[in-house]
TORKOL-4160 file (C-alpha; in steps of 0.2 Angstrom, whole numbers, padded with zeros to 4 digits, m for minus):
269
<pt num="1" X="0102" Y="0892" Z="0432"/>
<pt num="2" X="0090" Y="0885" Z="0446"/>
<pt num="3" X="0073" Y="0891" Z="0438"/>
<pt num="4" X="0073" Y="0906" Z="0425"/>
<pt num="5" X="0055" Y="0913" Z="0421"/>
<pt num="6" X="0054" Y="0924" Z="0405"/>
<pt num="7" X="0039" Y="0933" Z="0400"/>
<pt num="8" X="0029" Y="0922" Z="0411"/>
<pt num="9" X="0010" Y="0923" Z="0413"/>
<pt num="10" X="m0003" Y="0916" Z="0425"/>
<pt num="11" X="m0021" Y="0915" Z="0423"/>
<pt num="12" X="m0032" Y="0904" Z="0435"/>
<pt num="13" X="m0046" Y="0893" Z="0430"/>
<pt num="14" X="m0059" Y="0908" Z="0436"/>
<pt num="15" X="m0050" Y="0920" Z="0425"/>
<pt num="16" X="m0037" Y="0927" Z="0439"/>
<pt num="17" X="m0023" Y="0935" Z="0431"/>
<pt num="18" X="m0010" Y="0931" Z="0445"/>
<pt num="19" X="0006" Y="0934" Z="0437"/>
<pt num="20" X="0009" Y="0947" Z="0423"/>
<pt num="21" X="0027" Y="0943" Z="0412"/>
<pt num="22" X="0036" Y="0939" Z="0425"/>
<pt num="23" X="0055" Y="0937" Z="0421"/>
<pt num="24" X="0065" Y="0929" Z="0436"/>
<pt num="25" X="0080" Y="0917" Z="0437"/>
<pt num="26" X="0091" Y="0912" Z="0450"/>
<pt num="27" X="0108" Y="0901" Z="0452"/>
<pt num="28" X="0111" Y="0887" Z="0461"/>
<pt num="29" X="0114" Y="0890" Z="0479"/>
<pt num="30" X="0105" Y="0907" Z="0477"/>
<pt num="31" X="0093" Y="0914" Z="0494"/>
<pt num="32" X="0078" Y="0924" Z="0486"/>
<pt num="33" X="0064" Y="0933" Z="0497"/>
<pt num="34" X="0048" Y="0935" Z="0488"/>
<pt num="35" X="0039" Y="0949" Z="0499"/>
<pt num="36" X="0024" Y="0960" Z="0494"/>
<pt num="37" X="0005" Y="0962" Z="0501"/>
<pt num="38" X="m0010" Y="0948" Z="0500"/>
<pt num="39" X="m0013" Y="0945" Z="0482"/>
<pt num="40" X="0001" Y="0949" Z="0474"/>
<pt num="41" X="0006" Y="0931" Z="0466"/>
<pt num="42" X="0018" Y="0926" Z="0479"/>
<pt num="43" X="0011" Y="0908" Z="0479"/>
<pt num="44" X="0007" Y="0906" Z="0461"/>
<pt num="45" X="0024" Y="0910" Z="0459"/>
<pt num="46" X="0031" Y="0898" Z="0469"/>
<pt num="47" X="0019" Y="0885" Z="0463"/>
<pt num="48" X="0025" Y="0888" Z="0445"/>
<pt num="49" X="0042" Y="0885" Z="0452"/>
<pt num="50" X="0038" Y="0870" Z="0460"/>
<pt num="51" X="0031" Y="0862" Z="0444"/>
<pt num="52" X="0014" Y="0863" Z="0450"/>
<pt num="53" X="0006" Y="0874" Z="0440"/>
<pt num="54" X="0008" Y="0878" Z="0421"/>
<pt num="55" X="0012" Y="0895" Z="0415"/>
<pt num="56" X="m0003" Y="0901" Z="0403"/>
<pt num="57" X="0012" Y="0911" Z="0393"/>
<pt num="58" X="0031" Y="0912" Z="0393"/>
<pt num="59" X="0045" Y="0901" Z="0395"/>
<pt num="60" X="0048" Y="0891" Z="0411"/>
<pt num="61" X="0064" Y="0881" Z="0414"/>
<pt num="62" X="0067" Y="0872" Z="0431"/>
<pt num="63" X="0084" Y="0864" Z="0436"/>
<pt num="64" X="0090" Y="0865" Z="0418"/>
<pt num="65" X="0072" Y="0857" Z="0412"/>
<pt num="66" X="0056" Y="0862" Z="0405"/>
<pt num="67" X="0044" Y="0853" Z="0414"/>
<pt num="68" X="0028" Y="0856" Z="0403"/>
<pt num="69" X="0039" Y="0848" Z="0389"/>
<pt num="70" X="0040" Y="0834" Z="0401"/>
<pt num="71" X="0031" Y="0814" Z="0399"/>
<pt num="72" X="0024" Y="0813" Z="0415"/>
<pt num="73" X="0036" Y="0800" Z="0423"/>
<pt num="74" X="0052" Y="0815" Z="0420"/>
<pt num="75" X="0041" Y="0827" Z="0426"/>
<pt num="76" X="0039" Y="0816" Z="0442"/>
<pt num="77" X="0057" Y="0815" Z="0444"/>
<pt num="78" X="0060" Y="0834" Z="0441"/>
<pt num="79" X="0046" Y="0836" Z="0456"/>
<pt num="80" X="0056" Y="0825" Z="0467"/>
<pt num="81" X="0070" Y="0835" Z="0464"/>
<pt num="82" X="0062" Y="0849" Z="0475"/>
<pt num="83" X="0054" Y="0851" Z="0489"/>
<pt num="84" X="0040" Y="0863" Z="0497"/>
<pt num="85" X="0037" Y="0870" Z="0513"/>
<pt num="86" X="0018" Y="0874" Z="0513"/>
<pt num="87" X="0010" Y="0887" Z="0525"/>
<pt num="88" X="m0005" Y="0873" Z="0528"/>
<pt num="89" X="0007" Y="0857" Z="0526"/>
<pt num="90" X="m0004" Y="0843" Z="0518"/>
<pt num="91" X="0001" Y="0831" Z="0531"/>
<pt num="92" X="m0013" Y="0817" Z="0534"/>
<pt num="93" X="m0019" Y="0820" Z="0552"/>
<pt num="94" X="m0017" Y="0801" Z="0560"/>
<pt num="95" X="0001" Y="0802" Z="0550"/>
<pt num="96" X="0016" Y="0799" Z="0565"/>
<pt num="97" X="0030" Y="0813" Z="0564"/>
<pt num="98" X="0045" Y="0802" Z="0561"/>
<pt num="99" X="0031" Y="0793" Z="0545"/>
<pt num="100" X="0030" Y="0815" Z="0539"/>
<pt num="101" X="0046" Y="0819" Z="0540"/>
<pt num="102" X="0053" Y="0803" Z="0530"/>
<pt num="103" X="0040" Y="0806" Z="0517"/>
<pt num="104" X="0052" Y="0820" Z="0512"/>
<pt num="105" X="0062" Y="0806" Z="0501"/>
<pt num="106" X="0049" Y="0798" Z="0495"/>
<pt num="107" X="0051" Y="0803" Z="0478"/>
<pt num="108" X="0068" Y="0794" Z="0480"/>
<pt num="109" X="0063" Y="0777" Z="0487"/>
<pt num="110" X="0057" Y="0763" Z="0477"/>
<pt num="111" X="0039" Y="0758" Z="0479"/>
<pt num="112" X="0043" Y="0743" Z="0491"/>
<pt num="113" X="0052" Y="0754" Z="0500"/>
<pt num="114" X="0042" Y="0768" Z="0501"/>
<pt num="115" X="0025" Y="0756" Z="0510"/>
<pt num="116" X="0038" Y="0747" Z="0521"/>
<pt num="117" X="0042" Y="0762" Z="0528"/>
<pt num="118" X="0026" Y="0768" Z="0532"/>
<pt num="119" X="0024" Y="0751" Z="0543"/>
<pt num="120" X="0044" Y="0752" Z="0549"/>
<pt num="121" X="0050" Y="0769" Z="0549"/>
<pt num="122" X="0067" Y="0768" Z="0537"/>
<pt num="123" X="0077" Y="0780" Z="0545"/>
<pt num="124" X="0073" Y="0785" Z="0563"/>
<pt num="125" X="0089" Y="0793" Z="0566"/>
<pt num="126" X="0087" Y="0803" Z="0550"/>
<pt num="127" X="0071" Y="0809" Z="0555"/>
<pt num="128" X="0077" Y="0814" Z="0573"/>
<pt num="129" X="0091" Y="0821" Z="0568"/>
<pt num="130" X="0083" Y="0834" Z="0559"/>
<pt num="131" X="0066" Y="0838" Z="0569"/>
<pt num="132" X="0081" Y="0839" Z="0583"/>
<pt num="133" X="0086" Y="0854" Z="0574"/>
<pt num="134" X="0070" Y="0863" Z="0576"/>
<pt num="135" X="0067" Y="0859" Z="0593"/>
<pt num="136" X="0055" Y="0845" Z="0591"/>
<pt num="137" X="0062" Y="0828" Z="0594"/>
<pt num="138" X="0052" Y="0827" Z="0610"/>
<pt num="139" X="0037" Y="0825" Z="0597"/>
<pt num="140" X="0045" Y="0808" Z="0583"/>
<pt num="141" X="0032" Y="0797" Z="0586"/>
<pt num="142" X="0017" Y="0808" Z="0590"/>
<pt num="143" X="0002" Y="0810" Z="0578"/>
<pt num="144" X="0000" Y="0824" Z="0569"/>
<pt num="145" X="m0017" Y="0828" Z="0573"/>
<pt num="146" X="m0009" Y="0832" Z="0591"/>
<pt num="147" X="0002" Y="0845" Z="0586"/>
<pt num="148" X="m0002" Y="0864" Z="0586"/>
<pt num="149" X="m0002" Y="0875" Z="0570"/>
<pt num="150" X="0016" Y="0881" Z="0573"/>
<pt num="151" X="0022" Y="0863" Z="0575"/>
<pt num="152" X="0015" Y="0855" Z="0562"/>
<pt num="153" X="0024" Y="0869" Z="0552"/>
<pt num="154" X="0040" Y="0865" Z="0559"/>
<pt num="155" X="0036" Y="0847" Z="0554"/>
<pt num="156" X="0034" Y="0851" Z="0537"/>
<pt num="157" X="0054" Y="0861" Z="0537"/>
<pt num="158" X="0059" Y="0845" Z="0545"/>
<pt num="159" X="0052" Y="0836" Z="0530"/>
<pt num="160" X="0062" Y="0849" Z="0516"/>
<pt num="161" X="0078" Y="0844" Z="0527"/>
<pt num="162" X="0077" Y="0827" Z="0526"/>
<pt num="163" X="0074" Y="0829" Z="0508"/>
<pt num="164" X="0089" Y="0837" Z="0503"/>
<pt num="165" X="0081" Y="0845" Z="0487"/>
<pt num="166" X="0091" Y="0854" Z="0474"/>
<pt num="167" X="0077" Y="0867" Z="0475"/>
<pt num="168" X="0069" Y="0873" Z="0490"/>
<pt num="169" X="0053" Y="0883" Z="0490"/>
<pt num="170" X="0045" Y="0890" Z="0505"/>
<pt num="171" X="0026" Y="0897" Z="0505"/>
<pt num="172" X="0025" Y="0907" Z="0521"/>
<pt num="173" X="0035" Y="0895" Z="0530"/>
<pt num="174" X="0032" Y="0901" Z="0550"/>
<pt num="175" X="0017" Y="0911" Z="0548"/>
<pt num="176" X="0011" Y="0901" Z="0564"/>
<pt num="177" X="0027" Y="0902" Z="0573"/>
<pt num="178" X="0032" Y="0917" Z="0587"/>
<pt num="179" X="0045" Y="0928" Z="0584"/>
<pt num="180" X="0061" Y="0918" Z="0591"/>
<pt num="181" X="0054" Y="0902" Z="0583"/>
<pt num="182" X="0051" Y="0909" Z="0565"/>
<pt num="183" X="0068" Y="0918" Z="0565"/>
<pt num="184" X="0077" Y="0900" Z="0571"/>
<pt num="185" X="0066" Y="0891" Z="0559"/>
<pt num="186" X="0072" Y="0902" Z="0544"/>
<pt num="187" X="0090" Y="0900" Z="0548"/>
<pt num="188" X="0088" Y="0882" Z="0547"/>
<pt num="189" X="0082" Y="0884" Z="0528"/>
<pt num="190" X="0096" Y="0896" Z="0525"/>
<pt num="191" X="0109" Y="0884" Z="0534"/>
<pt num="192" X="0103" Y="0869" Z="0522"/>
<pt num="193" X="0104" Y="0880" Z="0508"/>
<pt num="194" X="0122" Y="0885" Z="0513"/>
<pt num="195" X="0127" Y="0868" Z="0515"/>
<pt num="196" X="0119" Y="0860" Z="0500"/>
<pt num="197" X="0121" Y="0871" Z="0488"/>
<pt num="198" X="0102" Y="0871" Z="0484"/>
<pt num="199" X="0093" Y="0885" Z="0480"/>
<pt num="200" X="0080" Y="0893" Z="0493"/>
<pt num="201" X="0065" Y="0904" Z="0487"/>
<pt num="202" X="0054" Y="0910" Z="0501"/>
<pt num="203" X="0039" Y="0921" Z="0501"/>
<pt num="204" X="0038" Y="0931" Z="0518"/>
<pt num="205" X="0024" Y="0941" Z="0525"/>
<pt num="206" X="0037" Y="0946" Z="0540"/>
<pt num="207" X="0050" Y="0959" Z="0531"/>
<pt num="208" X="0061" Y="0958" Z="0542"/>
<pt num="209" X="0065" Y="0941" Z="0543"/>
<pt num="210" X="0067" Y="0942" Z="0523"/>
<pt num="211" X="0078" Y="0957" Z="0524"/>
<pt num="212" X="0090" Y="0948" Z="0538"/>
<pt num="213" X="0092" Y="0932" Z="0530"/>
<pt num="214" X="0090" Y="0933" Z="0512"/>
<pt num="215" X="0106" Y="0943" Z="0505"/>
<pt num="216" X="0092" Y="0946" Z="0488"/>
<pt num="217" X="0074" Y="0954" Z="0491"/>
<pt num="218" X="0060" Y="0953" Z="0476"/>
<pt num="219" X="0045" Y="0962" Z="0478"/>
<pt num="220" X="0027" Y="0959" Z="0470"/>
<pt num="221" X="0014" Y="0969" Z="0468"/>
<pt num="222" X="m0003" Y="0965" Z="0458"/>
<pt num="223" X="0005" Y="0949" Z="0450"/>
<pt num="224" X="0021" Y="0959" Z="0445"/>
<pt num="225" X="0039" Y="0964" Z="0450"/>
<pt num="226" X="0042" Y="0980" Z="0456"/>
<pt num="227" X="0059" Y="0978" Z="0461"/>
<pt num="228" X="0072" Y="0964" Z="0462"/>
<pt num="229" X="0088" Y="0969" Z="0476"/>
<pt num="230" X="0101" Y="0966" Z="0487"/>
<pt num="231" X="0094" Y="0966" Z="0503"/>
<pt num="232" X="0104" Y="0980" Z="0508"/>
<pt num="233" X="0094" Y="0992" Z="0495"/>
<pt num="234" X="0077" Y="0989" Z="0499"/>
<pt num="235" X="0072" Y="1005" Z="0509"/>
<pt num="236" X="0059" Y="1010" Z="0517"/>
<pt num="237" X="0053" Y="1021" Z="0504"/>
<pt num="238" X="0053" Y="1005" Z="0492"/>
<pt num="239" X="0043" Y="0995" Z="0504"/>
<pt num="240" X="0029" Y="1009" Z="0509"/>
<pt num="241" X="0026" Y="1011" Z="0487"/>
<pt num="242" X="0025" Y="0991" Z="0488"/>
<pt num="243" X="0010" Y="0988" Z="0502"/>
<pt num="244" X="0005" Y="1003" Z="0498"/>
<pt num="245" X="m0016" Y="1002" Z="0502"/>
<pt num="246" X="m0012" Y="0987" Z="0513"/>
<pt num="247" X="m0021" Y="0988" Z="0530"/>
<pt num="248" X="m0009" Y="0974" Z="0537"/>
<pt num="249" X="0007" Y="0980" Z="0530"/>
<pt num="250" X="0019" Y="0984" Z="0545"/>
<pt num="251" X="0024" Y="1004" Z="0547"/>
<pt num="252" X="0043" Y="1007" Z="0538"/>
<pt num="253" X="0046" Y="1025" Z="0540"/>
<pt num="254" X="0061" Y="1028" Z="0549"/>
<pt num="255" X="0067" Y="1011" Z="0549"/>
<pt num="256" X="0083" Y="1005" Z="0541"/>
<pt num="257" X="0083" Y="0989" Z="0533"/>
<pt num="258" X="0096" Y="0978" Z="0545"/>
<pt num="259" X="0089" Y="0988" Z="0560"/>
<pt num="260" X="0073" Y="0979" Z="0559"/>
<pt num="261" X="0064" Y="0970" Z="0573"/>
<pt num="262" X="0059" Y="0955" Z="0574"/>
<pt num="263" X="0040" Y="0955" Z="0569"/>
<pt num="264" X="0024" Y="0946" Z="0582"/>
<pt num="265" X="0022" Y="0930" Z="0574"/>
<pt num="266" X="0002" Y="0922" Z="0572"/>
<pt num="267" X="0005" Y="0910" Z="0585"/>
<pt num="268" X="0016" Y="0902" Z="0598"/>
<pt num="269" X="0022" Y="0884" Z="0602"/>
């Protein structure tokens, strides 16, 4: 297994119960969705999968580990063994693109290696190669504090794929990306996970693309599962009773699942 979760339970510092026994595994080289309305636990469960939070009950076992059961320098090397796509990507605003994007194999490098490269960039080509791919090349040695919201996104995919994680985890990946953008920058995360063999779990606000690229669809409601499916299965139906109360939730009546459009993303280029 990738990650399994059994029973697993999440209560915040404030006393927030994000998650509620969630049981949830996946294989190596699985493509999991996580949809579901605003609140519902999609990043808290991604966080617990990334090893950076603790489960407050259950069992947790990341790539064949329990991380919790970890000394701090093997949990450090299970970290660097995955790699994150943040909506908001904590990239240092001064930080040049190529410097971002090769920070994806930090966790590899030595330490000499690791400051040299901030001074020399270690693998220009590398770096290119893959912000190529998502149609920013134009953009290596730019700061990042000169990028726009959708860009800096991208930057942060470019990261992951230079990375090469066994585990890929992506928190509302192209919230800030339009519709032709968003759907190309997805297909990049599922192309890497096809060629690897690592695992991808997304959470999506934007169904469609979820229900177009990800072959299994879980949905989360209030900090718990109310269905795990092959894409194929999640109908309409399904998807009104899961953002049911959500003023934002898109309109599914009527639509079939592989029929949908693609949805108006937050921003543009």
């Amino acid at each position: 297994m990738s990650f399994q979760l059994e029973g697993v339970g999440l209560v915040h510092a404030n006393g927030h119960r994000a998650l509620k026994a969630v049981t949830l595994a996946a294989r190596a080289g699985e493509r999991i969705a996580v949809i579901g309305p605003s609140g519902a636990g999609k990043t808290s469960l991604l966080r617990l999968a990334g090893c950076a939070l603790r489960p407050s009950q259950g069992r947790l076992t990341v790539l064949g580990l329990q991380p919790w059961q970890l000394p701090p320098r093997g949990l450090r090397r299970l970290r660097a063994r995955i790699g994150t796509v943040h909506q908001a990507p904590p990239i240092p605003p001064r930080l040049r693109v190529v410097t971002a994007v090769l920070a994806g194999r930090l966790g590899q490098w030595s330490l000499g290696r690791a400051l040299w490269s901030l001074l020399h960039p270690a693998d220009i080509a590398g770096a290119q190669e893959v912000l190529y791919r998502l149609e920013l090349a134009d953009r290596l040695f730019d700061r990042c504090d000169r990028l726009s919201g959708g860009q800096l996104q991208r930057v942060g995919i470019a990261r992951v794929l230079y990375q090469r994680p066994e585990l890929m985890l992506a928190d509302e990946p192209v919230s800030a990306l339009d519709p032709t953008l968003a759907d190309a920058a997805v297909q990049r995360l599922v192309g890497q996970s096809e060629a690897t063999g690592a695992t991808l779990l997304a959470s999506l606000h934007a169904v469609e693309l979820a229900l177009r690229w990800f072959p299994r669809v879980v949905g989360l409601r209030a900090g718990e599962v109310m269905f795990d499916l092959p894409a194929p299965e999640v109908t309409p139906p399904l998807l009104q009773a899961l953002y049911a109360g959500d003023t934002a939730a898109p309109a599914f009546g009527g639509l079939l699942p592989a029929a949908l459009p693609l949805a108006a993303g937050a921003m543009c280029r």
